[in-house]
C-alpha positions as CSV (number, residue, x, y, z in Angstrom):
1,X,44.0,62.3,86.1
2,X,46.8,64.5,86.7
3,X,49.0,62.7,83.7
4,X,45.8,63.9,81.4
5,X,45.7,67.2,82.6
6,X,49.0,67.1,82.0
7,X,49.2,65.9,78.3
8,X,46.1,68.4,77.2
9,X,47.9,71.6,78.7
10,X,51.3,70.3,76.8
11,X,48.5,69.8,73.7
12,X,47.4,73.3,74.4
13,X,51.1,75.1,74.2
14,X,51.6,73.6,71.3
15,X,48.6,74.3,69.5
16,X,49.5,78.0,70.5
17,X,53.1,77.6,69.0
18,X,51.7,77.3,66.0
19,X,48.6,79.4,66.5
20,X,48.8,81.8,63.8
21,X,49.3,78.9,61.3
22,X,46.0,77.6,63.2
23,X,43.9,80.8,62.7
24,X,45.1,81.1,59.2
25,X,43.6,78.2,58.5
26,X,40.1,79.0,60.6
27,X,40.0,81.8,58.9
28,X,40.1,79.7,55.3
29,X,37.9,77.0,55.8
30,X,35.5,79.2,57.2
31,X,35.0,82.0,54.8
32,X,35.4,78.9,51.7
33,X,32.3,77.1,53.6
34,X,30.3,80.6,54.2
35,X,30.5,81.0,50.5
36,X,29.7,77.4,49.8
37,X,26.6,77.5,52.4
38,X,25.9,81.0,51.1
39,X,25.7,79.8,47.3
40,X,23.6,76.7,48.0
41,X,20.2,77.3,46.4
42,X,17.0,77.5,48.7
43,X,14.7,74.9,48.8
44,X,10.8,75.4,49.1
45,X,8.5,73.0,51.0
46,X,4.7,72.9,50.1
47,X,2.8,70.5,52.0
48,X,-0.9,69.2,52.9
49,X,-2.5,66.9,55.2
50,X,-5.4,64.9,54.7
51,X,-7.8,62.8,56.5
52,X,-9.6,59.8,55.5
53,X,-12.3,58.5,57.0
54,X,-13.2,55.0,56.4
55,X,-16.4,54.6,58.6
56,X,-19.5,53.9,57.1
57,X,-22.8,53.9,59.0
58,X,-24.5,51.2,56.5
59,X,-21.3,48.8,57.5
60,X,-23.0,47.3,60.3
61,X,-26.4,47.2,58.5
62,X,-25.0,45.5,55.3
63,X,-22.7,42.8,57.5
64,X,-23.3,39.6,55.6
65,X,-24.9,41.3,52.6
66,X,-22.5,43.1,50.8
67,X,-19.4,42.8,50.1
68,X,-17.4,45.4,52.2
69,X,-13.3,45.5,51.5
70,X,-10.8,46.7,54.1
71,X,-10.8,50.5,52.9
72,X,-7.9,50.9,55.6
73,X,-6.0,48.2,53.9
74,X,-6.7,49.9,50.0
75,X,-5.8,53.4,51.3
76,X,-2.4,52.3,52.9
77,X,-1.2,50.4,49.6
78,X,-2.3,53.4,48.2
79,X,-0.3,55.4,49.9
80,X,2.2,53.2,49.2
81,X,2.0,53.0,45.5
82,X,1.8,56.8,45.1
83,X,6.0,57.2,44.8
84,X,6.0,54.6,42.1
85,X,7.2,55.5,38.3
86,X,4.1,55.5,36.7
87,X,2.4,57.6,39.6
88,X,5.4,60.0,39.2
89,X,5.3,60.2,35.5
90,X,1.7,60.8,36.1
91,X,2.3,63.5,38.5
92,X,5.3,65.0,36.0
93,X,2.8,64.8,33.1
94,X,0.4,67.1,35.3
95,X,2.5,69.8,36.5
96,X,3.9,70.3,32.8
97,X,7.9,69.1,34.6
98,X,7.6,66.9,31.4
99,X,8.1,69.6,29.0
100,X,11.4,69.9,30.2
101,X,12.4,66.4,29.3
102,X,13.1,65.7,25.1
103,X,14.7,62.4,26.1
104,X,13.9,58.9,28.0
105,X,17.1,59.8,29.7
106,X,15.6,63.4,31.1
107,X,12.3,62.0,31.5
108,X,14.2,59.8,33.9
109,X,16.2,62.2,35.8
110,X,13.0,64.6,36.3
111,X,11.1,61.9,38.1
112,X,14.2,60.9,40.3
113,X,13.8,64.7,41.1
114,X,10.4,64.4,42.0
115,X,11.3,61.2,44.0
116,X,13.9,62.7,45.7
117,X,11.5,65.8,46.7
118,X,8.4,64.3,48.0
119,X,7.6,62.8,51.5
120,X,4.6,61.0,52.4
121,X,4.1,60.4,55.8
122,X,1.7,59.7,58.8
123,X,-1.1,56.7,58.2
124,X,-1.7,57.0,61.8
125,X,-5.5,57.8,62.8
126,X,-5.9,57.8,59.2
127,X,-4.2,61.3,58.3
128,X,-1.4,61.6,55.6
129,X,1.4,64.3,55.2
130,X,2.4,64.7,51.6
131,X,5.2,67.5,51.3
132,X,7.5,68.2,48.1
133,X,10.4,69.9,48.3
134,X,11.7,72.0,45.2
135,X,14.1,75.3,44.2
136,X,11.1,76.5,42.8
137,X,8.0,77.3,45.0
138,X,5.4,77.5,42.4
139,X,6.7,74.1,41.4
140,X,6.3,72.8,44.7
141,X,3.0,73.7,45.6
142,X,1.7,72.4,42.0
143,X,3.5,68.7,42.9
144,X,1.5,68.5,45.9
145,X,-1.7,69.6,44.6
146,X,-1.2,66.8,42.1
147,X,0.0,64.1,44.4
148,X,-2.9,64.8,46.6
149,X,-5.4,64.5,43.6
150,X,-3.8,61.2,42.1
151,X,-4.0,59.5,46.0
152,X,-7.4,60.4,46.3
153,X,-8.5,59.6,42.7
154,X,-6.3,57.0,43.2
155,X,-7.9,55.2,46.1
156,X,-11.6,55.5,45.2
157,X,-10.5,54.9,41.1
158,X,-8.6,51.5,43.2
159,X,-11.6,50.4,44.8
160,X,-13.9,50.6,41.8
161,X,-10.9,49.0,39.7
162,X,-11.5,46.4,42.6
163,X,-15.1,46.1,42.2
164,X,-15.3,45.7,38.4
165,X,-12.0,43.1,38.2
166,X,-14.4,41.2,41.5
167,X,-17.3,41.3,39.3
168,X,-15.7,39.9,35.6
169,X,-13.8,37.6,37.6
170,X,-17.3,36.2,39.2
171,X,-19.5,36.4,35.7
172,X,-16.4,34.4,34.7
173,X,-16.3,31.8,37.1
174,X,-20.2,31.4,36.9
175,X,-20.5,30.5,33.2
176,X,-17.4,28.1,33.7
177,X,-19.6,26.2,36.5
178,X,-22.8,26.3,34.7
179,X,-21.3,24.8,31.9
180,X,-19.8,22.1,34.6
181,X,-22.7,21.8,35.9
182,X,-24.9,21.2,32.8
183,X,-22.2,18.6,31.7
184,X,-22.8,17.0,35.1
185,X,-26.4,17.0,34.6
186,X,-26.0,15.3,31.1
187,X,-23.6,12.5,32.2
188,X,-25.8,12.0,35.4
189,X,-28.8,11.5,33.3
190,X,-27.0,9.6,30.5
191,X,-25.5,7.7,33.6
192,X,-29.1,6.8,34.9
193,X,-30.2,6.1,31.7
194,X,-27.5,2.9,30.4
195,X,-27.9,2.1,34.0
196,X,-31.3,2.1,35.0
197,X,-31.5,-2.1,35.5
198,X,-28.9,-2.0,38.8
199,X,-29.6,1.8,39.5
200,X,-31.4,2.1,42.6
201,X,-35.0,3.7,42.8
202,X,-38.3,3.5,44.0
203,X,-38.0,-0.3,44.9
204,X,-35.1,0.2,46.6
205,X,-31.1,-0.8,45.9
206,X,-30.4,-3.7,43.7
207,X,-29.7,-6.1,46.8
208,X,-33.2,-5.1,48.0
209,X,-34.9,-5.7,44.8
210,X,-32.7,-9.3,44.3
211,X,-33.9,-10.1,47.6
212,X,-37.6,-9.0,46.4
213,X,-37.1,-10.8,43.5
214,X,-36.1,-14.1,45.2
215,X,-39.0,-13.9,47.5
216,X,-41.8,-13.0,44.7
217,X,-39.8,-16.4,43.1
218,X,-40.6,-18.3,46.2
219,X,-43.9,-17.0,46.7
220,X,-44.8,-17.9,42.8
221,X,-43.4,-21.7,43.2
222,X,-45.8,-21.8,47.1
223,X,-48.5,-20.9,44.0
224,X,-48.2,-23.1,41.7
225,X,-47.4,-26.4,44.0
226,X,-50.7,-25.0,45.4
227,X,-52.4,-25.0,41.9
228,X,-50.8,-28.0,40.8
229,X,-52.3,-30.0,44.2
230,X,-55.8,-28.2,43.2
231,X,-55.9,-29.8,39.8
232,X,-54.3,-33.5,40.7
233,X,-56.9,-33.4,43.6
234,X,-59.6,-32.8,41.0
235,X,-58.6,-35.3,38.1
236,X,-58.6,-37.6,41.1
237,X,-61.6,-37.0,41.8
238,X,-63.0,-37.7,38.6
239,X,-61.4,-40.9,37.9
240,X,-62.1,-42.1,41.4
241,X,-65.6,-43.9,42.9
242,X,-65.8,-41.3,45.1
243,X,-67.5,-39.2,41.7
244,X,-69.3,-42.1,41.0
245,X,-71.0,-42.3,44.6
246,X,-71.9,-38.4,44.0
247,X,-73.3,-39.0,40.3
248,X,-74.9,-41.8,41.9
249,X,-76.6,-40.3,44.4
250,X,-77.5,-37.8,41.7
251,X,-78.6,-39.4,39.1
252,X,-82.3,-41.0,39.6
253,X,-84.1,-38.1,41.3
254,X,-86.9,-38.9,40.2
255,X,-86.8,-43.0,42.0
256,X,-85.2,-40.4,44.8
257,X,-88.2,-38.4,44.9
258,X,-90.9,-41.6,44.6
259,X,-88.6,-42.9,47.5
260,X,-88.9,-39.7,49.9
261,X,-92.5,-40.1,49.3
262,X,-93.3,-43.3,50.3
263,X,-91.1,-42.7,53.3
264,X,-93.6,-39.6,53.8
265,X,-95.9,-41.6,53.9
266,X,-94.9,-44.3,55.6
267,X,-94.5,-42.2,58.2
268,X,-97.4,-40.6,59.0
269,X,-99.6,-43.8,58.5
270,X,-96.9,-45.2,61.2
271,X,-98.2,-42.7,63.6
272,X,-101.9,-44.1,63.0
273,X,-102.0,-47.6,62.3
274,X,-99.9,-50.5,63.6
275,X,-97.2,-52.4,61.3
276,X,-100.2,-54.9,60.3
277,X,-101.8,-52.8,58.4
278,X,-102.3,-53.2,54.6
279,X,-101.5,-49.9,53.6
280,X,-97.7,-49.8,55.9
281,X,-97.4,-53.3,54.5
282,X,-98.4,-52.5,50.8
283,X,-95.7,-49.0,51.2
284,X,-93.0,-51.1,52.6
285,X,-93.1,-53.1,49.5
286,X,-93.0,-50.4,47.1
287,X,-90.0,-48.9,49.2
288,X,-88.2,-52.2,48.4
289,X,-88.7,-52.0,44.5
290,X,-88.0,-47.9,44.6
291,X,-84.4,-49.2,45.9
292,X,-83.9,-52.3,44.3
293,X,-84.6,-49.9,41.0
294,X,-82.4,-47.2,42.0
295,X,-79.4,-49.8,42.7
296,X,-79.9,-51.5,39.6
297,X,-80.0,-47.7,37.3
298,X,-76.2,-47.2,39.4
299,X,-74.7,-50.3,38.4
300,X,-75.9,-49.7,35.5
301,X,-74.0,-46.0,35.3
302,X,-71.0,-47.5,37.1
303,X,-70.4,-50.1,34.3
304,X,-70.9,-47.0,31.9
305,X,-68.1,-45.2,33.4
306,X,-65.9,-47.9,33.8
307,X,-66.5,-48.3,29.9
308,X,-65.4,-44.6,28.8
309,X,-69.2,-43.8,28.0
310,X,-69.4,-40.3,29.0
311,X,-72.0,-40.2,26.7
312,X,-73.8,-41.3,29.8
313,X,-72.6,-38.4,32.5
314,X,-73.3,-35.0,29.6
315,X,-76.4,-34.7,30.9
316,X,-75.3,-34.9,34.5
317,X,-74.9,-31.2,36.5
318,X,-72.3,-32.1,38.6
319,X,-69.8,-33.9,36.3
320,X,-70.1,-30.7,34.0
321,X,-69.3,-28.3,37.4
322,X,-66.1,-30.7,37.9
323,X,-65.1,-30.5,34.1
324,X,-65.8,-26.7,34.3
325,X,-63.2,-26.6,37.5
326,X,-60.7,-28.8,36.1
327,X,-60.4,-26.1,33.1
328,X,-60.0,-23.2,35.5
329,X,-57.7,-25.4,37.6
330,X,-55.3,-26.0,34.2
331,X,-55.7,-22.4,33.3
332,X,-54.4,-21.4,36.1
333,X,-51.8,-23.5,36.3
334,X,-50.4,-22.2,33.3
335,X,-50.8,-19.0,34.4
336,X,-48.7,-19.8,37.7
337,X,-46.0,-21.9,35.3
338,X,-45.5,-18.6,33.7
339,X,-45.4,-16.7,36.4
340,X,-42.5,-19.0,38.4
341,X,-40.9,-18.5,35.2
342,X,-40.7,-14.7,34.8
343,X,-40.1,-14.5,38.3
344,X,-37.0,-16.7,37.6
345,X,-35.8,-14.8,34.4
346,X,-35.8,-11.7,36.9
347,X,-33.9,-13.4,39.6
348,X,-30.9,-14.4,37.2
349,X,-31.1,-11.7,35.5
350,X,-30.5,-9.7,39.1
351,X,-27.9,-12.2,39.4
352,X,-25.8,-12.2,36.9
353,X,-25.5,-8.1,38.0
354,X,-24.6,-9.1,41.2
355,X,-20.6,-8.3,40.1
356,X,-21.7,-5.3,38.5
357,X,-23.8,-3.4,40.8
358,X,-21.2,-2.2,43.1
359,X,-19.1,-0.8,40.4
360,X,-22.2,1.2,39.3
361,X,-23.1,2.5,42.6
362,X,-20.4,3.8,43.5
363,X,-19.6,5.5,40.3
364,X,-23.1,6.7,40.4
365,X,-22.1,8.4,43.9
366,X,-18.5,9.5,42.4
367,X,-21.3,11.7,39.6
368,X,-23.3,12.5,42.1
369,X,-20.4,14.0,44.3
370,X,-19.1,15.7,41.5
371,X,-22.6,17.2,40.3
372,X,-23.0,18.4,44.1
373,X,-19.7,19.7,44.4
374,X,-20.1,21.8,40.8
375,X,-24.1,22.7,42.5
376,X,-22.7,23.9,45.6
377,X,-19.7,26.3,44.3
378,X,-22.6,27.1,41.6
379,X,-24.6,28.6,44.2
380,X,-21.3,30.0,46.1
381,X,-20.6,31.9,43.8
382,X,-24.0,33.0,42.8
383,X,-24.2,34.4,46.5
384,X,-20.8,35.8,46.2
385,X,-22.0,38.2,43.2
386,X,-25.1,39.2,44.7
387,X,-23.0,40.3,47.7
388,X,-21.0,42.2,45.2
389,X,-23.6,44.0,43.3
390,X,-24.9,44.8,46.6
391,X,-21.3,46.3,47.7
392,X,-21.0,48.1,43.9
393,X,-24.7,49.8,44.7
394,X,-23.0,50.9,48.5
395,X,-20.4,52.3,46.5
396,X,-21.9,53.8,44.2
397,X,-24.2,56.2,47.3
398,X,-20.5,57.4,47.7
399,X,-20.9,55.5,51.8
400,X,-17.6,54.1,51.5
401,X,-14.7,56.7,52.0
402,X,-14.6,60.3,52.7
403,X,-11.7,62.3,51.7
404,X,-10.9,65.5,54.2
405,X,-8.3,68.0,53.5
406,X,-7.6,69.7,56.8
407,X,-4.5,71.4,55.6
408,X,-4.7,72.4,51.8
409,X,-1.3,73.0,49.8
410,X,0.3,76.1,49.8
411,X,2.4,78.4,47.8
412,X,5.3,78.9,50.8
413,X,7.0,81.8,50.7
414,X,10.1,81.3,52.6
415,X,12.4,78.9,52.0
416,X,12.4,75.6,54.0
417,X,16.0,75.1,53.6
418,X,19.0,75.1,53.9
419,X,19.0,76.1,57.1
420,X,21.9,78.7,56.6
421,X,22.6,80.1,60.3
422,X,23.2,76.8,61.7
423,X,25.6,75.4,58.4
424,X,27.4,79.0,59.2
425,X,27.9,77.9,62.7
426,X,29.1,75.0,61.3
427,X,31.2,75.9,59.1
428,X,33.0,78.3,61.7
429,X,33.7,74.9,64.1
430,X,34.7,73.2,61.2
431,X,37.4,76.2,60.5
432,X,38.5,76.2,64.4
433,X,38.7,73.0,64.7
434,X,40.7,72.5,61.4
435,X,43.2,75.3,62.8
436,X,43.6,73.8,65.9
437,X,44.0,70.2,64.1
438,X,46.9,71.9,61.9
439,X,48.7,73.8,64.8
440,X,48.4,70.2,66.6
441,X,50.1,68.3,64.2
442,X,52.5,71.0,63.7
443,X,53.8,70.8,66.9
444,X,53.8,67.3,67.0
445,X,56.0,67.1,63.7
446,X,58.2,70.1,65.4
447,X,58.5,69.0,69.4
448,X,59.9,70.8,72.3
449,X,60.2,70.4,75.8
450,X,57.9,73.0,77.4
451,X,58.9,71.5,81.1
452,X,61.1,68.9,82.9
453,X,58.8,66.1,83.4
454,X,58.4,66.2,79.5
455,X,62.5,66.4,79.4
456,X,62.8,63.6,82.0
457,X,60.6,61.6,80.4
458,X,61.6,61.9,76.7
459,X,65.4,61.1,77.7
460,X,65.1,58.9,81.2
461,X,67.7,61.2,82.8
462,X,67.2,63.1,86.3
463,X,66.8,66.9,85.6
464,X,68.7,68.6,87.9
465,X,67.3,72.3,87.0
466,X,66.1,74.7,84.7
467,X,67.4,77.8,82.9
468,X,64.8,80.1,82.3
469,X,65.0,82.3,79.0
470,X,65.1,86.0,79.8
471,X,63.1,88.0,77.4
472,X,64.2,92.0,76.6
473,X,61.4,94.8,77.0
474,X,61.1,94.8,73.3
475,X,60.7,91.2,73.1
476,X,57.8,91.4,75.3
477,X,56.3,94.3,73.8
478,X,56.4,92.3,70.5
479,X,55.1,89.7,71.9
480,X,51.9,91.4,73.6
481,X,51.2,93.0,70.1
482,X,51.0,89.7,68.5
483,X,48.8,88.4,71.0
484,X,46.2,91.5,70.6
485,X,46.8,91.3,67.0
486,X,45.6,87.2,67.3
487,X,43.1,88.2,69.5
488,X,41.7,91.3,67.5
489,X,41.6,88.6,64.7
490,X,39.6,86.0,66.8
491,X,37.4,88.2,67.3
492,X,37.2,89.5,63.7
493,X,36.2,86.2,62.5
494,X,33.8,85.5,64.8
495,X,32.1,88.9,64.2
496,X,32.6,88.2,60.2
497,X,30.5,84.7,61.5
498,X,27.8,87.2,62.9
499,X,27.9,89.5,59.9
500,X,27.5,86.7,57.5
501,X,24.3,85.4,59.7
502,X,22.7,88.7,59.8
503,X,23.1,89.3,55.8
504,X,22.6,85.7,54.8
505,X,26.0,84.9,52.9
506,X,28.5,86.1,51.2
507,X,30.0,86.1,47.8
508,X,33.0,84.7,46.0
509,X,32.9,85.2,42.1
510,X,35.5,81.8,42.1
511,X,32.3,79.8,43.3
512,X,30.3,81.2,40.5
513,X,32.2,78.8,38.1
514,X,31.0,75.5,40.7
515,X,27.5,76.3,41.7
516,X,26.4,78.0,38.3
């Protein structure tokens, strides 16, 4: 700590060997950058604040209704887009700064001007700061009052902008899925159409209706071996005595009817008389010839059948009812032999699909994916525009956005800058410390050995004592002029500082020349 101590007070003397080269300098720098900060031009900030207020009270009403964009989200890309070129040029174009451009290359540098100028700040609880900064303070206040019409023409011009490119986008995308849909429709149909043998429908899938078909196929064939028994049973029937017993037994009614009469009478006369009498005797006999007749007519009709005279049976009821069954047997028959054989037709022509069905299912559930797919975006979409024609009608009441201005631009009347008293004050450090910098390395360049540590340690040899230098009267009288003198001149500059605070600057005609 000591050695330090040591080394700044050593600093110290030899900064004030040299001290009038040091305040020379002070003096220099200091007055050059009072003229400099005295010639800068003064800047003028106009600003003004503005809040936006994105709640809406149908919001909550219209949630699921309307489409409702993230007005917080437009308003800060707003914000953010408002120091592009075009908003820029835009704002140039407005405040008549364009007039002062006749080239590309001007046009150019005025909007880096107005780039360089203008802040916008804040964003937070939805206020925004625009300021512009200019030499001119008219021009100033006219850039703000234009920025803040462009951001909020700018936001509500966005959202409609938004709404309109929303809407042509969705009348877009609706006639491109119509016209998907309709072409859906049509191969769908045209599909079903080609298709409609394997397709399934009413009756099922095409393994139900093969299945149906083979067991209609079986149930025909039961049908026919049915009819088939029905008719063999009855040609049979016809050919065998068993016929020829029933057209027997039909055939003499009227020896049949003599026969039951006898027997009648036999009967009752049984219940009077006794088996002696003449009259059972005499009916007994004629029983005998009524059935010795009747056996001899049905050989007779036997023999005729046996011979192919049907001649002999036309006249007979019952053959005719047989002959009239045997017809509807054959008929029917044929009817069931046609059947079996449409039935079969069907069942091979279900089979011979059998390799093809699958492949026409499932592309008939690939169209039928698609077509449901195409009908479901279809109405998507549908929904999607009527939720944005509802939003277009909300924004349209003006319910969306409210634009405040709590602090309207003004024309300022003081300059915001530069601030001049405190580039004074530094200016002044600047000149001491570049004095003191000089008188440093001016003693460093020009050494001497102020004491004998310094001597002791700049040679490495003991000091045995020091000489001190014996001034004259004169001497010291000189030398307490010089330091009034310096201090009367300390003092001048640093009142000079206070002089140029008070009056604002000063003036060197050489600076004319650099700051026009």
């Amino acid at each position: 700590m000591n050695e330090l101590l040591g080394l700044v007070q050593s600093a110290a003397r030899g900064v004030w060997r040299f001290r009038w080269l040091a305040l020379g300098l002070a003096w220099m720098v200091s007055v050059v950058g009072w003229a400099v900060v005295s010639q800068l031009p003064d800047q003028y900030e106009s600003e003004a604040r503005i809040h936006v207020d994105t709640q809406s009270v149908l919001r909550p009403l219209l949630e699921g209704l309307a489409v409702q964009p993230n007005i917080n989200q437009q308003v800060d890309m707003m914000a953010r887009t408002l120091l592009t070129r075009p908003t820029l040029q835009q704002v140039a174009r407005e405040t008549d700064m364009h007039l002062e451009a006749f080239t590309e290359e001007q046009m150019e540098g005025i909007v880096d001007r107005i780039a360089r100028g203008v802040d916008l700040s804040g964003g937070r609880d939805n206020i925004y700061t625009i300021s512009y900064t200019d030499s001119d303070p008219r021009q100033s206040f006219r850039v703000v009052q234009a920025m803040l019409n462009v951001f909020v023409e700018g936001a509500l011009g966005e959202s409609r902008g938004d709404s309109e490119s929303a809407r042509r986008f969705l009348d877009e995308q609706i006639r491109e899925y119509e016209q998907r849909l309709e072409a859906a429709e049509q191969r769908l149909a045209r599909f079903r159409r080609e298709n409609v043998d394997v397709l399934p429908g009413a009756l099922g899938t095409y393994y139900q209706r093969l299945e149906a078909a083979q067991e209609d196929l079986r149930a025909a064939q039961t049908e026919l071996r049915e009819a088939q028994n029905r008719r063999n049973e009855i040609q049979r029937q016809l050919a065998s005595g068993v016929m020829e017993e029933r057209f027997g037994q039909s055939l003499t009614p009227a020896i049949d009817n003599r026969i039951q009469n006898a027997q009648n009478r036999l009967d009752e006369l049984t219940l009077t008389y006794t088996d002696r009498h003449p009259d059972i005797q005499a009916l007994r006999r004629t029983l005998e010839e009524l059935e010795a007749e009747k056996q001899s007519q049905i050989a007779m009709l036997r023999e005729g059948i046996r011979q192919g005279a049907s001649h002999l049976l036309d006249d007979n009821p019952v053959y005719q009812q047989m002959r009239m069954a045997l017809s509807t047997a054959e008929v029917d028959l044929s009817a069931r032999e046609a059947r079996v054989e449409e039935e079969r037709r069907r069942v091979e022509n279900l089979q011979r699909m059998v390799n093809r069905a699958p492949e026409v299912e499932a592309e008939l559930q690939r169209l039928d994916r698609d077509y449901s797919v195409n009908q479901e975006r279809y109405m998507t979409l549908l929904g999607r525009r009527e939720q944005a024609a509802m939003g277009r009608i909300v924004e349209e009441g003006g319910d969306r956005v409210q634009f405040r201005v709590i602090e309207p631009a003004r024309m300022p009347t003081s300059p915001s800058a530069p601030d001049r008293p405190l580039l004074f004050a530094a200016m002044l450090l600047l000149g001491l410390g570049a004095g003191g910098g000089l008188g440093f390395l001016a003693s460093e360049l020009r050494p001497v050995f102020d004491n004998r540590r310094a001597l002791n340690a700049a040679t490495g040899f003991p000091v045995l004592g020091t000489v001190g230098f014996a001034k004259s009267a004169r001497q010291r009288a000189a030398e307490r002029t010089g330091h009034v003198l310096f201090g009367l001149l300390l003092v001048l500059l640093l009142a000079t500082f206070a002089g140029v605070v008070a009056l604002g600057g000063i003036h060197l005609p050489v600076l004319d020349g650099i700051f026009g």
